[in-house]
C-alpha positions in Angstrom: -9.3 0.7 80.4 -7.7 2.1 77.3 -9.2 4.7 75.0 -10.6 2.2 72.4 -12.2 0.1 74.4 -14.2 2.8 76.5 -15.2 3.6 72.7 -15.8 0.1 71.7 -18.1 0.2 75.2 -20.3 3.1 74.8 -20.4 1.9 70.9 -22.7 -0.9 72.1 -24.8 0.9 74.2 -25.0 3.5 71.3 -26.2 0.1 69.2 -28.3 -1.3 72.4 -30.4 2.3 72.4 -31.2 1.5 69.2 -34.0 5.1 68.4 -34.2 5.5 71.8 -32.4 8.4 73.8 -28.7 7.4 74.4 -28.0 6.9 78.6 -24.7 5.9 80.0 -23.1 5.5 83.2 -21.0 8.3 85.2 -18.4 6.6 85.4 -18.0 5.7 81.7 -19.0 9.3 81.0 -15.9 10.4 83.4 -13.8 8.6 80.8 -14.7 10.3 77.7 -12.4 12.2 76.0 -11.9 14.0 72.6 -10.3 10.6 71.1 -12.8 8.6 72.2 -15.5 10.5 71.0 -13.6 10.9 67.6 -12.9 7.1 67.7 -16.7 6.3 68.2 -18.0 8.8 65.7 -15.5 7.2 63.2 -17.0 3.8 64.0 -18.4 2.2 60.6 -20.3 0.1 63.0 -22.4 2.5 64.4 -25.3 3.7 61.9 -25.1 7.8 60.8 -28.3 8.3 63.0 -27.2 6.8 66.1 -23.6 9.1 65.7 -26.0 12.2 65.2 -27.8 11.2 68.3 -24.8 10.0 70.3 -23.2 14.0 69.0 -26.1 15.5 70.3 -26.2 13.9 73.5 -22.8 14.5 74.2 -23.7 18.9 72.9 -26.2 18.5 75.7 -23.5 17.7 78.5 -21.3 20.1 79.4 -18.3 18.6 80.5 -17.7 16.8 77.5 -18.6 18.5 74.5 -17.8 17.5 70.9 -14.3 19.4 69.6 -13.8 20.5 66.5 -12.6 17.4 64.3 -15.1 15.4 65.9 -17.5 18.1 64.6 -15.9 17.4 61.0 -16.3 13.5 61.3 -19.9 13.7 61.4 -19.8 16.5 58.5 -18.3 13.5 56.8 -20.5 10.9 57.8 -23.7 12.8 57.3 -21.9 13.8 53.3 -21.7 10.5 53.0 -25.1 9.5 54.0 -26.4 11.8 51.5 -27.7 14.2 54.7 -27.0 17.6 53.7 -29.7 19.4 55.9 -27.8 17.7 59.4 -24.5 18.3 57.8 -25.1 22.2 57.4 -26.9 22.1 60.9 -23.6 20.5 62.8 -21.5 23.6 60.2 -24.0 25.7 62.1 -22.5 24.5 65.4 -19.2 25.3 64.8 -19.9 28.8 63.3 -21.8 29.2 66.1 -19.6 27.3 68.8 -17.2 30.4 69.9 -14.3 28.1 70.7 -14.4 25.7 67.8 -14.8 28.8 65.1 -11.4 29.4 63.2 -10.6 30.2 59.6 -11.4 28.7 56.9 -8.1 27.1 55.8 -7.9 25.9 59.4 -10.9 24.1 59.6 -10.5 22.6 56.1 -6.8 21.2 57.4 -8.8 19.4 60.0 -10.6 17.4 57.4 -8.2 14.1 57.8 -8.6 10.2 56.2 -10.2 9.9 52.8 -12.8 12.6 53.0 -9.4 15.1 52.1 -10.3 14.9 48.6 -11.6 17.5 46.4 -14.8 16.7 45.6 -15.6 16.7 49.1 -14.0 19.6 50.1 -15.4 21.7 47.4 -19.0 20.7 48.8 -17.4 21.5 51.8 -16.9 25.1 51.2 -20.0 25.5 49.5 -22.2 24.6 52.0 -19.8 26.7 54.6 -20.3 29.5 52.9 -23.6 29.5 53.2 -23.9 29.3 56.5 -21.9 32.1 57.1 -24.4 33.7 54.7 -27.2 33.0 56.9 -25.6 34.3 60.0 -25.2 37.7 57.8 -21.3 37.0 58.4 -20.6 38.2 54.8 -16.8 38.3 55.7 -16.1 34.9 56.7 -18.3 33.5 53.2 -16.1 36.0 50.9 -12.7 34.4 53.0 -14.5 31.0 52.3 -14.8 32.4 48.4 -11.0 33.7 48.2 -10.2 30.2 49.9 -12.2 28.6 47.2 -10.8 30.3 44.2 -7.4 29.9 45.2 -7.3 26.3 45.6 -9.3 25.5 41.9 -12.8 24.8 44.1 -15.8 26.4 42.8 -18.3 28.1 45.0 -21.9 27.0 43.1 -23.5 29.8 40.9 -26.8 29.0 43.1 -25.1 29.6 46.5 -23.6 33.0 44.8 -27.1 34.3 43.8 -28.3 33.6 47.0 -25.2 35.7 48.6 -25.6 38.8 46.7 -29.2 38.2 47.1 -28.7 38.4 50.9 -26.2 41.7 50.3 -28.7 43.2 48.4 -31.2 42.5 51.5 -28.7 44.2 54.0 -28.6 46.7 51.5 -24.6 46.6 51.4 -24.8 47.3 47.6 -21.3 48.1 47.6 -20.3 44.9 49.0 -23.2 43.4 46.6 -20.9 45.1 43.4 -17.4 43.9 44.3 -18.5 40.3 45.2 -20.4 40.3 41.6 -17.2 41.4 39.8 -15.0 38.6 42.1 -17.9 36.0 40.3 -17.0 37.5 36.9 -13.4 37.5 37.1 -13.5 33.9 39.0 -15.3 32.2 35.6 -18.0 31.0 37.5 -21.0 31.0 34.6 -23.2 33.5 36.6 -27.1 33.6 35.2 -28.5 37.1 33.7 -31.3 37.0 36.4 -28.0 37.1 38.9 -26.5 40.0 37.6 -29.9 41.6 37.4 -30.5 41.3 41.1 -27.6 43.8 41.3 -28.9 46.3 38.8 -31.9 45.9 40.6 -30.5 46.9 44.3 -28.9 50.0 42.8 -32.1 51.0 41.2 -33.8 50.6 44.2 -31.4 53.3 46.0 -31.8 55.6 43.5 -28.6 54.7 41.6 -29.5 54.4 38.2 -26.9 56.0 36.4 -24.5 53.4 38.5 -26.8 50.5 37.9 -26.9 51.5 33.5 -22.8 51.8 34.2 -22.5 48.2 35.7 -25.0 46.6 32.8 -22.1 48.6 30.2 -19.2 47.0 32.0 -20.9 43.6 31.6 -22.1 43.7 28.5 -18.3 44.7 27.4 -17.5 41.7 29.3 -19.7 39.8 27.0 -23.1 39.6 29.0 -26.5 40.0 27.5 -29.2 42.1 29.1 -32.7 40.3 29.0 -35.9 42.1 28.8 -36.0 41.9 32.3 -32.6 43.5 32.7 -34.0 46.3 30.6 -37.2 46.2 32.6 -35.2 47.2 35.8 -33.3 49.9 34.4 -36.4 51.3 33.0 -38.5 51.5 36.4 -35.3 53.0 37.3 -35.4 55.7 35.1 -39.3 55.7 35.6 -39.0 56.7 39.5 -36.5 58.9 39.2 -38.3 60.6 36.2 -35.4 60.7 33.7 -37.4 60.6 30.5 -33.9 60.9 28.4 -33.0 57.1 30.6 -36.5 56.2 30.1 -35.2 56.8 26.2 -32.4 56.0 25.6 -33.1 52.6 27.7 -36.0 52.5 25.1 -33.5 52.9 21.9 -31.3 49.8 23.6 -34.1 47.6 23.5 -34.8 48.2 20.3 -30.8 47.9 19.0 -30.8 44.7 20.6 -34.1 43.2 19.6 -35.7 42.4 22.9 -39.3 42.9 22.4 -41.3 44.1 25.4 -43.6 42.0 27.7 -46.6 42.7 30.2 -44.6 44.2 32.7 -42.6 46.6 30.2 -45.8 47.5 28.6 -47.6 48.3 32.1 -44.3 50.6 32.9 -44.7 52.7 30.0 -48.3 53.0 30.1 -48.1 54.4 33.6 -44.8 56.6 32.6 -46.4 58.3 29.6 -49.6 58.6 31.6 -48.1 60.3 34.1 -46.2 62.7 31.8 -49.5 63.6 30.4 -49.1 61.5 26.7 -51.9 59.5 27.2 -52.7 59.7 24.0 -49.0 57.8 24.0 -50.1 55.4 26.5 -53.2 54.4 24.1 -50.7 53.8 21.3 -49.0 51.0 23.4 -52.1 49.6 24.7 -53.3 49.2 21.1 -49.6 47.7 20.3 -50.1 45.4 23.2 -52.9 44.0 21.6 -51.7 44.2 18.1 -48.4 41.6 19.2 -50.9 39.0 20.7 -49.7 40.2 24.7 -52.4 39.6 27.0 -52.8 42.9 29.0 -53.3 42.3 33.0 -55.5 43.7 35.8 -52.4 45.8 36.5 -52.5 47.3 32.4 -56.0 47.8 32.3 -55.8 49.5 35.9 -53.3 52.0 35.4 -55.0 52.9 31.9 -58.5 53.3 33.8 -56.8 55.5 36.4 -55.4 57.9 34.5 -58.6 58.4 31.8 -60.0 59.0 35.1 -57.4 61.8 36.2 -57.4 63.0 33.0 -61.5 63.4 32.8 -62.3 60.6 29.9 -64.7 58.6 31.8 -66.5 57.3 28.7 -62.9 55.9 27.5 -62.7 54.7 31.7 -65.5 52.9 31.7 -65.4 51.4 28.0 -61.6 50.0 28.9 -63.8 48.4 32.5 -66.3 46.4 30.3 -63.4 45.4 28.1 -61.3 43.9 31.2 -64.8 42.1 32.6 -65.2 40.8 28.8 -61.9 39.1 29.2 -63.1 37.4 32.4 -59.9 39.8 34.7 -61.5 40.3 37.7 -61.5 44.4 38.8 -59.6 44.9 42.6 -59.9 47.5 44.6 -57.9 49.8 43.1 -59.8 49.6 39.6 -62.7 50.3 41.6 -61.2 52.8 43.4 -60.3 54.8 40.4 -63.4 54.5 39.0 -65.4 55.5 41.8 -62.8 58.4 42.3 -63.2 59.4 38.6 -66.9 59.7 38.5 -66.8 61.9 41.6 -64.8 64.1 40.5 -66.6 64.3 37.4 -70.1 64.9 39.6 -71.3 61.2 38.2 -72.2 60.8 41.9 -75.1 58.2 40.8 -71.7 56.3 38.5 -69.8 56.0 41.2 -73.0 54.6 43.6 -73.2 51.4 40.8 -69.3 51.2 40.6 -69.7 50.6 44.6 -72.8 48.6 44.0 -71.2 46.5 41.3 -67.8 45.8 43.5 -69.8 44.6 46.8 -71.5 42.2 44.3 -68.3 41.0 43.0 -66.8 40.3 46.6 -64.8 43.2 46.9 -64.6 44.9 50.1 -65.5 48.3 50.0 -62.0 50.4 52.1 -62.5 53.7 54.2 -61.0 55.2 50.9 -63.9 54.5 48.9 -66.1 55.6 51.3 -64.4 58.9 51.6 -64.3 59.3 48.2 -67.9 59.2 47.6 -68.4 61.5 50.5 -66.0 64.0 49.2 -68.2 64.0 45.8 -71.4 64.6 47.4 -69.7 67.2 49.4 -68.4 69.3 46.2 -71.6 68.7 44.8 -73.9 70.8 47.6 -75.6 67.0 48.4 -74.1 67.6 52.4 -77.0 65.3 53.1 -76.3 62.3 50.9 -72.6 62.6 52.6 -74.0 62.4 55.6 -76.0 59.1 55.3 -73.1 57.9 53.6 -71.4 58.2 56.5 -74.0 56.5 59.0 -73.6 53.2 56.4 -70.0 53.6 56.8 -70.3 53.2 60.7 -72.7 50.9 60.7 -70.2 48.6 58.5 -67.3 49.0 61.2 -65.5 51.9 60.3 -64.4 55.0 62.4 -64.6 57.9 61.5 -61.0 59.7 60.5 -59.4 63.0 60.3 -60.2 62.9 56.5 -63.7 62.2 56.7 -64.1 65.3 59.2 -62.0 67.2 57.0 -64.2 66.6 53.5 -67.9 66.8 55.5 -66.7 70.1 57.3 -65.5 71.7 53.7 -68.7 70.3 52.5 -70.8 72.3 55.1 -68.2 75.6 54.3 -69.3 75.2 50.7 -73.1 75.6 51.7 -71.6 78.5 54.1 -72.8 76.1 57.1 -70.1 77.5 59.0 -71.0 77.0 62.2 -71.9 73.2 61.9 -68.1 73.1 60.0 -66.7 74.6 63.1 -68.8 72.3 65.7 -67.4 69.4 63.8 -64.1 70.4 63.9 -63.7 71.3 67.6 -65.6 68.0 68.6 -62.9 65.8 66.6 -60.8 65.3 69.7 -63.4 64.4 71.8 -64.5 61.6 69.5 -60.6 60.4 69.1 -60.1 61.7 65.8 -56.6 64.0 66.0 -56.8 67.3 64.2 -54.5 67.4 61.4 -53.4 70.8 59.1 -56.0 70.8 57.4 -58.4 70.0 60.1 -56.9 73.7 61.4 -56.2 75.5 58.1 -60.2 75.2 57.7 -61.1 76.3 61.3 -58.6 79.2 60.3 -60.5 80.3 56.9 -63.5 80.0 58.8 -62.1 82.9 61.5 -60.9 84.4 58.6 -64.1 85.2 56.9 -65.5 86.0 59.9 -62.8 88.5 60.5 -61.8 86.9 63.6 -58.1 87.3 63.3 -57.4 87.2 66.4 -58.9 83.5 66.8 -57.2 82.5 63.7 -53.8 83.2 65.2 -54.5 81.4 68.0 -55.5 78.7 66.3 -52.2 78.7 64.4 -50.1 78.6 67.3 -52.4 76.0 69.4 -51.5 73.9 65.4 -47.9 74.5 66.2 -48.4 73.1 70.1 -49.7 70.3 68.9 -47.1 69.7 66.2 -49.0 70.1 63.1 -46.2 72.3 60.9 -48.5 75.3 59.1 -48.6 74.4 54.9 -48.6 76.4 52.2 -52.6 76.1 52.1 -53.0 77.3 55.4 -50.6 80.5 54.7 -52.6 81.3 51.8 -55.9 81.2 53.9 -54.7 83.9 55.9 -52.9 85.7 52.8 -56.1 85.6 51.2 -58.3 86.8 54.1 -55.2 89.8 54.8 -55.6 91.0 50.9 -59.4 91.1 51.0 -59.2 93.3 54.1 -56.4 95.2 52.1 -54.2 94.4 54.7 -51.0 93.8 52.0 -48.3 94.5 54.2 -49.5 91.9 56.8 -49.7 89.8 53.5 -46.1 90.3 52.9 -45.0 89.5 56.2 -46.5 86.4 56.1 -44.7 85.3 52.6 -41.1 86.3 54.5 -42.5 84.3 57.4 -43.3 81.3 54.9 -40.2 81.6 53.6 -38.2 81.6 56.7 -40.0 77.7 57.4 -38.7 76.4 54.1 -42.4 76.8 52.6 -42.7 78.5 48.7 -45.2 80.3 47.9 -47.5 78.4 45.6 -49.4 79.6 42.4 -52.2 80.5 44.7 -50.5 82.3 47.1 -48.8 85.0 43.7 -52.3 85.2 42.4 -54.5 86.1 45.4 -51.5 88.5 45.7 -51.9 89.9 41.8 -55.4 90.0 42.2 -55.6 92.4 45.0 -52.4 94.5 43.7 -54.6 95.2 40.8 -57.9 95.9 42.6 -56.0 98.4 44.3 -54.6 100.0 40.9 -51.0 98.8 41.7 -51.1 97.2 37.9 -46.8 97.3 38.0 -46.3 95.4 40.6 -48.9 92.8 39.7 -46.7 92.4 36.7 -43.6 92.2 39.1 -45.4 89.0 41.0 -46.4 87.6 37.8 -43.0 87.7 35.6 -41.5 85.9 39.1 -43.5 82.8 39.1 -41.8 81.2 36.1 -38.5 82.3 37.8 -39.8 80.2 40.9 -40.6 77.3 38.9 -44.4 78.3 39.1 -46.9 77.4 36.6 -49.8 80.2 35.3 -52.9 79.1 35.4 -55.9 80.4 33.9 -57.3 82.3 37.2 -53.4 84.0 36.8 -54.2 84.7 33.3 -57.2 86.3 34.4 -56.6 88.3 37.0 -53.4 89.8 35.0 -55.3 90.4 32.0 -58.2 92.2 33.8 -55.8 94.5 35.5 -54.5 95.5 32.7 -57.3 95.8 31.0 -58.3 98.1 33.5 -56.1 100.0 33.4 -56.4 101.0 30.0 -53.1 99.3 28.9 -55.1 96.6 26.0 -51.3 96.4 24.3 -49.9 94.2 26.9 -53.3 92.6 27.6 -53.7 91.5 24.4 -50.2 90.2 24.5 -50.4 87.9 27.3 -53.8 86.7 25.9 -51.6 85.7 22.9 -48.9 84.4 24.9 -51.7 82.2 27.2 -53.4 80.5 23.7 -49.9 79.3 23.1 -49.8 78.0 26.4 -52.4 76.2 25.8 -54.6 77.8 28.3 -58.1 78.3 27.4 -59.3 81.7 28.1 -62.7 81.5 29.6 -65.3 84.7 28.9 -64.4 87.1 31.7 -60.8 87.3 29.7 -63.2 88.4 26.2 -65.3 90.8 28.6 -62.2 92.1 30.2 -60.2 92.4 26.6 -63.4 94.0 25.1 -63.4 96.6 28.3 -60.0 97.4 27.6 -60.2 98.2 23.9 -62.8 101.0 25.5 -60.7 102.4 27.8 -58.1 102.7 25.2 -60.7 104.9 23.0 -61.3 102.2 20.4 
């Protein structure tokens, strides 16, 4: 029986199956070869279906799977038939066929008849190119690309977003930068949101300066940045807290007339907020409003937050009512700043409604919350109110965490409840709660004002077993216990000790240090300790201030006291009245 009429023969039964599954004899089976299958595929007679069923059938068996051009007959076929999702699954099959895989140029060759024309083949390539895409084969789509270019077919502006999109996912940025440049050298009219996907992925690993260097070389290619161009460079520059980028991104905007929306506005609110210009952040907020821009949950949440950091809870709660008046619902995090604010601010009844008023309004109160509200009855003496909170907290489902135990035993130290501090914190374990450095850091102040030494350094190397790495706070617990006892040179040791883990001394650690250098008339090297903490990048605080100025005082030596009470007003550092008494003292000793 000759080739075509083996096809014309399982052809009919193809027809005779009609939707149902295809079935055929062995024997006829036994005669099926790649020109037969190739012959029936090509059959105009048989409906596109019944050849995608017929193809399948035939992937199924073994012994006589589809070859590549019959592969490319059904791409045809199914092109033809409008069928684009089949046609990339049988593309699918051959990327994924190991055998039938082969170049690009190769497989394109192997398109025969009237489908060699380049409409079709430019379709072709397109869709290949995605699938190699989505099989994270980036080679094979950029050969597909160079294939493309080179014989006048154009790879869809679409199908190239998605492809840096997908390098940008891999995070092959540099890959994701050379394929953007072949784009713009190829002609191919690439969108700004494209090119901004880029910019993005470099932000996003920290490589701002690159990502402002790309948008230059575009721009002097003729591409215009959008605001949301701008946008990206400017969160850029936010994260990596370049406030000259944040500017001179700023200045660009401005050159080019792209006027800011919500998302630019909620960026520089937070940015200036965070630098401390709140008063700057206001400024915008009131712009905001002025241009008609509807500020967001995510506006009014960043402004609430940091009035809240910042102490203005009046302003805080003013800007809630606002938001409620213009029906934006509060989430969590308003709440949570809120809540947090008034705590801090011992507004412990403000932050009970806040709680109150967010149940009402359906949202759920976190462990976060809770352990805010504990943490302000705790610095408040109120050990009791934390404690009930904490029943209602376990009764609505929550365990109890290492943070919880840490704020309700420093709560209990506060009221010099040592001993139930301590009981908590050695019964942590046994209620599945993991000590954590702070967990140990107060167990070890607690020893330490007890003078147990001995237990304190046993605690800090059953911390190390455990591998919780000692922090600064817990250095300066023992530093601080040492230089009460007058114990300075076991002080010391501990500084070369912190130093030797990588761990700076903080502000706290130079003035507990001051303080008792002072106390024990050693005024000169107090100063010493003092004039190094700018050199260590180490801020003065008032308590610094203080102790300084009392030494000194002291001492009898009102010149230089005096002086850095100068030098502290133009800090900005308000001197509280021990600094007057201290100041007054001095001018006494000095036989004024």
């Amino acid at each position: 029986m000759s080739n075509q009429a083996i096809a014309t023969n399982i052809a009919k039964l193809i027809l005779k199956s009609g939707l149902q599954p295809f079935k055929t004899t062995p024997s006829l089976l036994s005669k099926l070869d790649s020109r037969v299958t190739q012959s029936i595929l090509s059959d105009p007679n048989v409906p596109t279906k019944s050849c995608l069923r017929f193809f399948n059938f035939l992937r199924r068996n073994p012994s006589c799977k589809p070859d590549l051009p019959a592969h490319l007959i059904l791409v045809c076929r199914l092109y033809r038939a409008r069928k684009f999702a089949e046609m990339k699954n049988v593309l699918k099959f051959i990327v994924n066929g190991g055998n039938l895989w082969s170049n690009v140029e190769r497989i394109v060759s192997s398109i025969g008849g009237e489908f060699n024309e380049p409409k079709f083949v430019e379709n072709f390539c397109d869709m290949l190119f995605r699938v190699y895409m989505d099989k994270r084969m980036f080679d094979s789509s950029l050969e597909v690309f160079d294939y493309a270019r080179k014989n006048g077919f154009e790879i869809e502006e679409r199908s190239c977003f998605e492809f840096l999109l997908a390098l940008k996912r891999s995070g092959n940025m540099e890959l994701c930068v050379e394929f953007l440049r072949q784009i713009v050298d190829s002609g191919i009219e690439i969108r700004v949101s494209s090119w901004t996907a880029v910019v993005d992925g470099l932000c996003k690993k920290g490589e701002v300066v690159r990502a402002k260097a790309l948008v230059d070389e575009l721009v002097c290619k003729g591409f215009k940045p959008n605001v949301i161009t701008y946008n990206t460079l400017l969160n850029g520059y936010i994260e990596i807290k370049d406030e000259g980028g944040v500017n001179e991104i700023l200045s660009l905007m401005e050159k080019d007339v792209v006027d800011y929306n919500v998302a630019t506005y909620t960026m520089l609110i937070e940015w200036y907020s965070r630098i401390s210009k709140i008063e700057e952040s206001e400024k915008l907020f009131d712009e905001m409003l002025k241009k008609g821009i509807e500020p967001d949950v995510y506006v009014y949440t960043s402004l609430i937050n940091w009035n809240c950091k910042f102490g203005n809870m009046k302003r805080a709660f003013v800007l809630f009512d606002e938001m409620t008046e213009r029906r934006l619902v509060p989430n969590a995090f308003t709440y949570g700043a809120l809540v947090n604010g008034a705590c801090k601010a011992g507004q412990m009844e403000a932050a009970e409604m806040m709680v109150n008023d967010m149940q009402s309004k359906g949202v759920d109160v976190n462990q976060v919350i809770f352990n805010t509200l504990i943490d302000g009855y705790c610095k408040k003496g109120m050990i009791d109110e934390a404690l009930r909170l904490q029943n209602i907290m376990q009764q609505k489902g929550f365990e109890i965490d290492v943070f919880t135990c840490n704020i309700i035993a420093s709560g209990f130290c506060r009221l010099d409840r040592r001993e139930e501090a301590r009981r908590l914190l050695l019964t942590m374990e046994e209620r599945g709660v993991a000590p954590d450095v702070v967990s140990f850091s107060i167990l070890i102040d607690i020893y330490g004002k007890e003078e147990n030494f001995a237990e304190a350094k046993r605690l800090l190397k059953e911390m190390e077993k455990k591998g919780e790495v000692p922090s600064v706070v817990t250095y300066n617990t023992f530093i601080q216990r040492y230089c009460k006892k007058g114990k300075m040179e076991e002080a010391y040791k501990l500084i070369d000790e912190m130093k030797e883990r990588g761990l700076m001394p903080d502000t706290y650690t130079y003035t507990s240090l001051m303080n008792w250098e002072c106390a024990s008339g050693n005024v000169d090297r107090a100063l010493e300790l003092f004039n190094e903490m700018p050199q260590r990048g180490l801020n003065r605080n008032e308590v610094t201030y203080t102790v300084m100025i009392s030494g000194l005082s002291k001492a009898g030596r009102a010149d230089e006291a005096f002086k850095l009470y100068d030098e502290m007003n133009t800090q900005g550092i308000i001197p509280d009245d021990r600094i007057f008494s201290s100041l007054i003292a001095s001018l006494h000793e000095a036989g004024f």
